[in-house]
N, C-alpha and C positions, 0 to 999 in steps of 0.2 A: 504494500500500500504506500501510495505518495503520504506526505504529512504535508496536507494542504488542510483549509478549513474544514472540505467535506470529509474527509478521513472519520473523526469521532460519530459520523452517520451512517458510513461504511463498516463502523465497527459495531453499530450498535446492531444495525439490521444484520449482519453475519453472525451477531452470539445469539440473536431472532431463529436465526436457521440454522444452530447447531444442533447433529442429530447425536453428539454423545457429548459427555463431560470432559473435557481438559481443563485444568488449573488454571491457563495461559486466560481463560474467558473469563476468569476473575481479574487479572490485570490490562484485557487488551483494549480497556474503554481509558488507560491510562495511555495507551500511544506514545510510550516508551518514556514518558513522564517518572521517575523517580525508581526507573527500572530494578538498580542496582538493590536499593531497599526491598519494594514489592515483592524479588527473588529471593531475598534472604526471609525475608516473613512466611511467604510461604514455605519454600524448601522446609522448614522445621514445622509448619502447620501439616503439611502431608503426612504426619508421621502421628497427630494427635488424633483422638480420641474421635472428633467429629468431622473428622475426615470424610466417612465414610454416611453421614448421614449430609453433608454437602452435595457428593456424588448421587444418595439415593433420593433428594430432592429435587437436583438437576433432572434425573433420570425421569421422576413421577411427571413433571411438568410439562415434559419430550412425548408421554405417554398419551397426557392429557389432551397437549394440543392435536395430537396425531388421533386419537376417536371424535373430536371436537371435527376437524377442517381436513381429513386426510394423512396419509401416511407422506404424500407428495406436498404438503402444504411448505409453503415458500414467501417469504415476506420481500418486499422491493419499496423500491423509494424514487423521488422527485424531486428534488431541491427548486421549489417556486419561484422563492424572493428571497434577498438579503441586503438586510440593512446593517453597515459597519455602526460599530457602537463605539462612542465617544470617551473623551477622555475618564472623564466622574463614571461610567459604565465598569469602565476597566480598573478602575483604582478600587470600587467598590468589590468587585469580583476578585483583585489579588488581596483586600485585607479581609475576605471571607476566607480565602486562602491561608494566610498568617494567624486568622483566631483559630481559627481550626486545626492550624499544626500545635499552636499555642495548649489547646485543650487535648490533643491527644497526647503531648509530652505528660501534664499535670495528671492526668487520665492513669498514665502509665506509671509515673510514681507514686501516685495514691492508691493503685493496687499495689505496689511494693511493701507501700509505708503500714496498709491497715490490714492486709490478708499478710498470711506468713505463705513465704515461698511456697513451701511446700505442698499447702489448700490449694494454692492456684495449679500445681503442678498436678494434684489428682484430679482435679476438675477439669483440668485439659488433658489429661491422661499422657503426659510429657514426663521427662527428670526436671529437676529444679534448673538443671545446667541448662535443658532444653528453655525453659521456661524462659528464667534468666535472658538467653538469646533473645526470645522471640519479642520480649519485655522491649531492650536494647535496640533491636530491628523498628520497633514499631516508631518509637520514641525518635531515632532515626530519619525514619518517615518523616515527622511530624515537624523536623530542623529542617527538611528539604521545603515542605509547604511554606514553614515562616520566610523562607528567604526566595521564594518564587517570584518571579517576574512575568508581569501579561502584559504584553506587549500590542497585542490587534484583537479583534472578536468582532462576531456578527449574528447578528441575530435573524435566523436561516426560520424558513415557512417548507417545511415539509409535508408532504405527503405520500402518507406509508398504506401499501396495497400488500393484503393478503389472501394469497390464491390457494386452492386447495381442494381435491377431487370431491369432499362431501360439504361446499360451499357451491352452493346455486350459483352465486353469482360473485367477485370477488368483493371484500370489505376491503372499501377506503376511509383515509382519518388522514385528519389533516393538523398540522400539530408545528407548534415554535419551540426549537432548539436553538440552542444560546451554543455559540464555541467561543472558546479562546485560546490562544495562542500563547504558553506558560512555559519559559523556561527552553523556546524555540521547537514545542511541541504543542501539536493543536489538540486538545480534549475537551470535551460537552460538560456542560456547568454538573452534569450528575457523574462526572465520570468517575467519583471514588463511592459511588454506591455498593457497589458489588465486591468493595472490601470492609462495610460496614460491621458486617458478622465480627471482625476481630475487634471492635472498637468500644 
């Protein structure tokens, strides 16, 4: 994929049309945004406890949509209109950016400071050492967000079409996605959703 605006749309509607689980579909709505961290957070999350109920949710949902709209069912998109956003757009969107990293740091020493390692490491079903890491990784994270730079964004009118053998006819929806361009990578104002689970 290029890393142009439309990219975070490309990535959205492709983890739409995943027919199985990868790990990578947790991070690929980052578009290479804070990679290094993202890979160390997980690489030690694959290895916890709810690993496998990620996967069997991912799964149920692949299920779900496939008796709903087809086995064949396929999501596609439009890019209508786009209006570039101004300066106060963007400054607002990079210090949502910076509280955010700000509260996942504190986030993450305050489970330090009030659970004992240990609770945290059997509720994640991790070693303390693993835990420890994955504590350090997040927190990590969280120093990349504070120091982020958005540099351009636009505010894109999409329309997303989903086709599918037991759909009469196909569903269209038409919908405003906001991108911006952080750090010389383009991602959608939701794109750390799909790492909320660890947060």
């Amino acid at each position: 994929l290029t890393n142009t605006y439309e990219t975070p749309v490309k990535l959205m509607v492709e983890q739409r049309n995943a027919k199985k689980f990868s790990w990578n579909l947790l991070t690929d709505s980052m578009n290479g945004f804070a990679e290094k961290e993202c890979k160390a957070i997980l690489d030690i999350l694959k290895k916890s406890d709810f690993a496998d109920s990620l996967t069997d949710s991912f799964e149920s949902s692949i299920e779900y949509a496939e008796e709903e709209y087809g086995e064949n069912y396929k999501y596609s998109y439009k890019i209508e209109d786009k209006d570039k956003l101004d300066e106060d757009e963007l400054e607002e969107f990079e210090d949502q950016l910076k509280e955010a990293g700000e509260e996942l740091i504190d986030s993450m020493d305050e489970t330090l400071e009030e659970d004992d390692l240990d609770s945290v490491a059997d509720e994640l079903g991790l070693t303390s050492s693993q835990t420890k890491k994955v504590i350090n990784a997040i927190k990590d994270l969280g120093k990349v967000m504070k120091k982020a730079k958005v540099t351009e964004g636009y505010e894109l009118t999409v329309t997303v079409t989903l086709k599918g053998s037991k759909l009469d006819e196909p569903i269209e929806r038409e919908t405003t996605i906001y991108v911006y361009k952080v750090d010389g990578r383009w991602i959608s104002e939701g794109a750390f959703e799909n790492l909320s689970f660890m947060f």
